[in-house]
C-alpha positions as CSV (number, residue, x, y, z in Angstrom):
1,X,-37.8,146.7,-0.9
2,X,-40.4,144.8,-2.8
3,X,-39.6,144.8,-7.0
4,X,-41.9,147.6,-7.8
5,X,-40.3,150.5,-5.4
6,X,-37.3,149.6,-6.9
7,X,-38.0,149.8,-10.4
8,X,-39.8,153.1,-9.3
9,X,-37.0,154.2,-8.0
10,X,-34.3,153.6,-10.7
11,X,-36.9,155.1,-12.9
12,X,-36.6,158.3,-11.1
13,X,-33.4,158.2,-11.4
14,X,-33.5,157.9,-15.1
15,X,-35.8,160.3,-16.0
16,X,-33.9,162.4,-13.7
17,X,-30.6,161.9,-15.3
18,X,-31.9,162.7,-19.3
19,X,-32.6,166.0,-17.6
20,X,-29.7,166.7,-16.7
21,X,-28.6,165.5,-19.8
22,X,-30.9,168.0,-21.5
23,X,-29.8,171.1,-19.8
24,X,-26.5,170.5,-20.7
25,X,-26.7,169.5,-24.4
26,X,-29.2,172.2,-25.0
27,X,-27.1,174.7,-23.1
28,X,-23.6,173.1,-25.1
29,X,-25.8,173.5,-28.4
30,X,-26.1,177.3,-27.5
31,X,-22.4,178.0,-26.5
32,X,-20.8,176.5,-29.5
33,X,-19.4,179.0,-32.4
34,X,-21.6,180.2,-35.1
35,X,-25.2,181.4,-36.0
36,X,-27.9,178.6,-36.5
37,X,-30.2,181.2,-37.9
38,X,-27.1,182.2,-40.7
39,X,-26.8,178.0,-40.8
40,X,-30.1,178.0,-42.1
41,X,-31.3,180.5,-44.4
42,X,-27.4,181.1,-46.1
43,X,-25.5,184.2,-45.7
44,X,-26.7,186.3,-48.5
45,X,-30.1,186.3,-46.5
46,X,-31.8,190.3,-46.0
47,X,-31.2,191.0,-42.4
48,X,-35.0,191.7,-41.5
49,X,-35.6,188.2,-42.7
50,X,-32.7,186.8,-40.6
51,X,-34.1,189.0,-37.5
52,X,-37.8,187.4,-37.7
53,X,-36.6,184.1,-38.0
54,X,-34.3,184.2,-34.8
55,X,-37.7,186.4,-33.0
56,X,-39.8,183.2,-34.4
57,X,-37.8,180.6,-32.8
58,X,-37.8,182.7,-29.6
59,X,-33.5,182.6,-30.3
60,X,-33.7,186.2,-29.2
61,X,-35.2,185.3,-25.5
62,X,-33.0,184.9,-22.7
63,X,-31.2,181.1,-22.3
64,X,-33.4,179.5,-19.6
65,X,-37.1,180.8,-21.5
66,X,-35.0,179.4,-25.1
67,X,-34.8,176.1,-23.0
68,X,-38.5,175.6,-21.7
69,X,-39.6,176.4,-25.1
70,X,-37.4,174.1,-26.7
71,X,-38.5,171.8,-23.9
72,X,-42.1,171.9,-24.4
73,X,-41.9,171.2,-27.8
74,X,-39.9,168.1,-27.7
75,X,-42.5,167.0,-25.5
76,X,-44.8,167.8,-28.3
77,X,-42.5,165.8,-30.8
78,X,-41.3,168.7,-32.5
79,X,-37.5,168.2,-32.3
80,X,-37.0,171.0,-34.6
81,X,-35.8,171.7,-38.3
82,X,-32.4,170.5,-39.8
83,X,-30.3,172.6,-42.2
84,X,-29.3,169.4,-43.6
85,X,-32.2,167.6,-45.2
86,X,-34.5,170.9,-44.8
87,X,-37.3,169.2,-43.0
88,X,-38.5,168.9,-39.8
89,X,-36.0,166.0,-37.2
90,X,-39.1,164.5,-36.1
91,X,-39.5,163.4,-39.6
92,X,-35.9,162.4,-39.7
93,X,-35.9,160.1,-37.0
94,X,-38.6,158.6,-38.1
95,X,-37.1,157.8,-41.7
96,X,-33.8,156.8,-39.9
97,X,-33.7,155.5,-36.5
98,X,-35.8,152.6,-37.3
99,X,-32.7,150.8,-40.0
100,X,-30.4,151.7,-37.0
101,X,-32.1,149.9,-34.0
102,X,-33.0,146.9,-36.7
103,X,-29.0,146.5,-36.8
104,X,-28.6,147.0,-33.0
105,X,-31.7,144.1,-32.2
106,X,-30.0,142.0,-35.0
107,X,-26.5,142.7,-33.1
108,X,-27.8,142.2,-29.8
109,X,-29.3,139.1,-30.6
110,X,-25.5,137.7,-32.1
111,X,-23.8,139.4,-28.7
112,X,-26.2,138.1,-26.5
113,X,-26.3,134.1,-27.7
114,X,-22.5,134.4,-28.6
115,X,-21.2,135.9,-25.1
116,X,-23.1,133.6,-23.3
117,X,-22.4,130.6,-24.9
118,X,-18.6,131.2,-25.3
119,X,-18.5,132.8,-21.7
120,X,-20.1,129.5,-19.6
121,X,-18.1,127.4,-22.7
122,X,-14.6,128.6,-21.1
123,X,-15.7,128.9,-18.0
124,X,-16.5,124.9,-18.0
125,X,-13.1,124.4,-19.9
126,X,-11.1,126.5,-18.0
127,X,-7.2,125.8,-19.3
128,X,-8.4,123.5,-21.5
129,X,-7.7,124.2,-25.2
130,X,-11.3,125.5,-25.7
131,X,-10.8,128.2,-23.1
132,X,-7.2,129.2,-24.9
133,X,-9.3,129.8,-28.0
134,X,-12.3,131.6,-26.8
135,X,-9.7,134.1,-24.4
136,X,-7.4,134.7,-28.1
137,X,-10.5,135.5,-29.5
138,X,-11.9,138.0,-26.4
139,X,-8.5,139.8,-26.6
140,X,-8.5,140.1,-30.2
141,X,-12.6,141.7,-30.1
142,X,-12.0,143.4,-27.4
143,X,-8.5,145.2,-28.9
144,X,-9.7,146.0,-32.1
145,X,-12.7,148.5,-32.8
146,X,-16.0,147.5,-34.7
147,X,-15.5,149.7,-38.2
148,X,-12.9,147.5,-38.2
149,X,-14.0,144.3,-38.3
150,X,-16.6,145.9,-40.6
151,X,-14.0,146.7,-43.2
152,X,-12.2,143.2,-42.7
153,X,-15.4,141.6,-43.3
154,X,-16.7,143.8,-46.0
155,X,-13.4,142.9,-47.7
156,X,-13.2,139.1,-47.2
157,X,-16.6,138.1,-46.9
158,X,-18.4,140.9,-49.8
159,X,-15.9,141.6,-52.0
160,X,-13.4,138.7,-52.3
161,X,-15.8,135.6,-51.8
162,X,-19.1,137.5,-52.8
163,X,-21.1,135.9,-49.5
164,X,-23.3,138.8,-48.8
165,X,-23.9,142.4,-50.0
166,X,-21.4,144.9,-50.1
167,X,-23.5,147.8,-49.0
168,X,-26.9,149.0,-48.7
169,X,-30.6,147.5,-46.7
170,X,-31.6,146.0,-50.0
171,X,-30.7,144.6,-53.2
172,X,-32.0,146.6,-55.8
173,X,-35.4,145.2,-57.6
174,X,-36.6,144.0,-54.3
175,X,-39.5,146.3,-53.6
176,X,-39.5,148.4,-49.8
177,X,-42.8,147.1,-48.1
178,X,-45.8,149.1,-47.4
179,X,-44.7,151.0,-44.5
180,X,-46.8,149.9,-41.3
181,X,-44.2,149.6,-38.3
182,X,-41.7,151.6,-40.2
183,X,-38.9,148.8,-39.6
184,X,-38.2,146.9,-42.7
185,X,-38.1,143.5,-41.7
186,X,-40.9,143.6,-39.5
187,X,-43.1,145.5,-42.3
188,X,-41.9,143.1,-44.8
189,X,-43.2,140.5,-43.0
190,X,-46.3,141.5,-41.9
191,X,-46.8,142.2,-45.7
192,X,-46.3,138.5,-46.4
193,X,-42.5,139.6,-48.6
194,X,-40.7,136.6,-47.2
195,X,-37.7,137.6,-50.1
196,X,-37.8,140.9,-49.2
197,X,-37.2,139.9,-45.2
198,X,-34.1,137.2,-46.4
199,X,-32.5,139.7,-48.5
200,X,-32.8,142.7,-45.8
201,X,-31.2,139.9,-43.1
202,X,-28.5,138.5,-45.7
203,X,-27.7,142.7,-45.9
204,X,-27.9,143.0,-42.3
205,X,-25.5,139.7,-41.5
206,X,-22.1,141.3,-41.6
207,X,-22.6,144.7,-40.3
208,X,-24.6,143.4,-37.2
209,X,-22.0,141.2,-36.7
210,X,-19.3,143.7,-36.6
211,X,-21.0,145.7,-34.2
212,X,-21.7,142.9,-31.8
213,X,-17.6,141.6,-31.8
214,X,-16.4,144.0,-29.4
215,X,-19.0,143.5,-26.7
216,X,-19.5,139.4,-27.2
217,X,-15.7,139.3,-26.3
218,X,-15.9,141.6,-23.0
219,X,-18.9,139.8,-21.8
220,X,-17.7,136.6,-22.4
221,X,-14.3,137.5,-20.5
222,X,-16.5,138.6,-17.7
223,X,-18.7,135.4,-17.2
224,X,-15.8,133.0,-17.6
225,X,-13.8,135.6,-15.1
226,X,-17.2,134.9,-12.3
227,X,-17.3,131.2,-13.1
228,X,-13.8,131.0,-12.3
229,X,-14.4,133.1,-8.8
230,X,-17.6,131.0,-7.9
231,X,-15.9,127.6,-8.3
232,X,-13.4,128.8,-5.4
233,X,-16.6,129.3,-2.8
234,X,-17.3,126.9,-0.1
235,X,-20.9,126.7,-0.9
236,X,-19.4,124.6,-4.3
237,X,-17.4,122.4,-2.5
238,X,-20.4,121.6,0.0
239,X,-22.7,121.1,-2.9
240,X,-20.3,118.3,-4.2
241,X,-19.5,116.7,-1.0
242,X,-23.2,116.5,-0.8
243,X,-23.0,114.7,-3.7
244,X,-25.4,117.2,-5.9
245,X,-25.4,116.5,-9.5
246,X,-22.9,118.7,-11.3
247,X,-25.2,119.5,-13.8
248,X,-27.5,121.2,-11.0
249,X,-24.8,122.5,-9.2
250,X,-23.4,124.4,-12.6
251,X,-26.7,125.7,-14.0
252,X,-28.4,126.6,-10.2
253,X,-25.7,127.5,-8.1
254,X,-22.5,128.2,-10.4
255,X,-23.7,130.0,-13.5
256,X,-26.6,131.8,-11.9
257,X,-24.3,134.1,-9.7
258,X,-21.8,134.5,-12.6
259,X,-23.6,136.3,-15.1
260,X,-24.7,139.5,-12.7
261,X,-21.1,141.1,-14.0
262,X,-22.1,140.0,-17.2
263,X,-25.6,141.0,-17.6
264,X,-24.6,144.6,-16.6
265,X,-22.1,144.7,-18.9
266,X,-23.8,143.4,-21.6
267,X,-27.1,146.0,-21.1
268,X,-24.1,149.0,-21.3
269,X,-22.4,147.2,-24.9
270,X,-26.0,146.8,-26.1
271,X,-26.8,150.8,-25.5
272,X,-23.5,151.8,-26.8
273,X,-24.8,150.5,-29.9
274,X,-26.4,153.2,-30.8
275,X,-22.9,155.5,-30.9
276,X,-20.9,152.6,-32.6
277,X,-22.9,151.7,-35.5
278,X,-21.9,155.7,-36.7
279,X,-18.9,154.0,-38.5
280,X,-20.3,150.8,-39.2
281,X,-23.2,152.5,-40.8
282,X,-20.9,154.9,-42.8
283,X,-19.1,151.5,-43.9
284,X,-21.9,148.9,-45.2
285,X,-23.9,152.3,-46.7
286,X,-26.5,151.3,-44.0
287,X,-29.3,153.8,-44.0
288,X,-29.9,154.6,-40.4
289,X,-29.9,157.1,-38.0
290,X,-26.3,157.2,-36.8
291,X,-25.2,157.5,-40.2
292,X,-27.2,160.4,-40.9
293,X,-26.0,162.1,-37.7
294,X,-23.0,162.0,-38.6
295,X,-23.5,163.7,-42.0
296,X,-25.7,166.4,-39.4
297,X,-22.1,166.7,-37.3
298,X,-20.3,167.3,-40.5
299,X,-22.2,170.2,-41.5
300,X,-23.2,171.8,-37.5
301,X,-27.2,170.4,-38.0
302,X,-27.5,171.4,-34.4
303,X,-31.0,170.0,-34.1
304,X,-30.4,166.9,-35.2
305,X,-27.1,166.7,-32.9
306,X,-29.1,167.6,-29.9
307,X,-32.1,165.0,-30.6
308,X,-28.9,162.2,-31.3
309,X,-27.4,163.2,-27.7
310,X,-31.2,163.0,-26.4
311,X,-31.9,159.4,-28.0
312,X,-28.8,157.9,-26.7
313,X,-29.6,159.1,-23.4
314,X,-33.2,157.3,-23.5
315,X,-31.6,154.3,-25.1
316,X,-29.4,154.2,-22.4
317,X,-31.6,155.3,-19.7
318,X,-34.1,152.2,-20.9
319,X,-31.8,149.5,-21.0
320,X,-30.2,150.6,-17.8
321,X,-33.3,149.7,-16.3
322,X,-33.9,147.0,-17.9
323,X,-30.7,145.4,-16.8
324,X,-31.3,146.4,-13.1
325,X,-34.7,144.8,-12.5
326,X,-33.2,141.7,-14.4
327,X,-30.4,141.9,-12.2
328,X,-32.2,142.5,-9.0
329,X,-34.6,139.7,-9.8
330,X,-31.7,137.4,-10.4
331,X,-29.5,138.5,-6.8
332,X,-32.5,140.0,-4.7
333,X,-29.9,140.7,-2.0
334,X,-29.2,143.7,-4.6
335,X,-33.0,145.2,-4.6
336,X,-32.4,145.2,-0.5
337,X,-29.5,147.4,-0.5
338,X,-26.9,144.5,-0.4
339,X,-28.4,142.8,2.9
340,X,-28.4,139.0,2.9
């Protein structure tokens, strides 16, 4: 199976996955106790008013019509209207989910470089004082949860030794740049604010950091764990009896072959992301998406639930793939259904 039938293929699968993931969201959304229409107007509403509302939403229809409809117009990027902020959740997400998946890129970028390096580090030192450290520190990230590392950091590293921001995107005076992209960073700098984009990163530092802990220290357990398990092949021992340098035969044949555990893991602690920053967020005051949905759970914002559910779902569906063309392009016995 050549690259692009299988990307074509675990496409399909994606798309058909969010659709199952829609049905049963939108059908959970339905079940659960209470009136949006009452959620949304207030209870001191005439009932007449309350009664067009529900036959203009098409809330009076029969379950599977109330799903196409709400179907179509997700297509049509209407996600709805929140009870919270009293506009629509297109707008919403729009406002918020760019700060959010600023802090997961910034995050990814710290897990990514840090899991690697200490991973193939360990792996090369393996029982060597090095390798003690970087293990004590995977059991430690992996043990303890990313709100709080936040509120250890927040703590040390904001309040006690005044390194970075306590809270917030920005320091106050700094002015938000014109909005192009709608990500602050990137806006800032195509808007020439070089301040603007050093204090938003200096905000950004400890939060993105806490997020990426937890997954830098189970990816790095799993590449030292495949270095470890690669050394013991034959095909090692051949290529230094053949005298190979070892540099060639760590970095082509060793590491190579290592990381497929690794970058599959790492894809999943990237997407998950998306549903840990909800406490980091609530923790550094970030102003993002997953903070705000979890002001929607706390008052039943059923829209804005639902379209959370639905973007973790793409953000997971995307980097799935991602993560299985790079792993099939790395190990193409994998594209070929395991054949060697």
């Amino acid at each position: 199976m050549d690259m692009k039938k299988y990307i074509g293929k675990r496409l399909f699968w994606a798309i058909i996955s969010l659709f199952g993931l829609s049905l049963f969201i939108f059908y959970f959304g339905r079940i659960i106790p209470g009136d949006p229409i009452e959620m949304m107007v207030g209870p001191r509403t005439p009932d007449h008013v309350i009664e067009n509302l529900r036959q203009s939403l098409a809330l009076d229809r029969p379950l599977y019509i109330q799903y196409f409809i709400w179907l179509r117009n997700v297509f049509q990027g209407d996600l709805g209207f929140s009870i919270v902020t009293k506009r629509s959740v297109t707008t919403d997400v729009k406002t918020y989910l760019p700060r959010t998946l600023e802090l997961i890129t910034y995050a990814a970028a710290f897990q990514i470089v840090g899991s690697f390096l200490l991973g193939i580090f360990a792996g090369s030192n393996i029982n060597k004082w090095q390798d003690h450290v970087i293990r004590i520190f995977s059991y430690i990230g992996v043990s303890i949860p990313a709100f709080v590392f936040a509120i250890i950091f927040q703590l040390t590293f904001a309040y006690q030794l005044g390194w970075f921001p306590v809270t917030g995107a920005l320091t106050s005076g700094f002015a938000h740049p014109p909005e192009v992209t709608g990500f602050l960073g990137i806006d800032a700098l195509l808007a020439g604010q070089f301040k603007t984009f050093i204090n938003f990163v200096h905000h950004a530092t400890l939060p993105a950091i806490a997020l990426a802990i937890p997954g830098t220290a189970q990816v790095a357990r799993m590449i030292r764990s495949g270095m470890i398990t690669i050394k013991q092949k034959e095909y090692i021992s051949m290529a230094k009896g053949f005298g190979l340098p070892e540099r060639t035969i760590r970095f082509k044949y060793l590491l190579r072959p290592s990381i497929i555990p690794g970058v599959t893991v790492l894809g999943m602690q990237i997407a998950m992301m998306l549903g840990n920053a909800f406490l980091v967020e609530m923790v550094f005051r970030w102003p993002g998406f997953s903070r705000h949905a979890i002001n929607a759970m706390l008052h039943s914002d059923l829209n804005t639930i639902v379209a959370t559910v639905m973007i973790i779902g793409i953000m997971f569906a995307i980097i799935n793939l991602v993560v299985d063309t790079i792993v099939a392009y790395i190990d193409p016995r994998i594209r070929y259904g395991g054949r060697s």
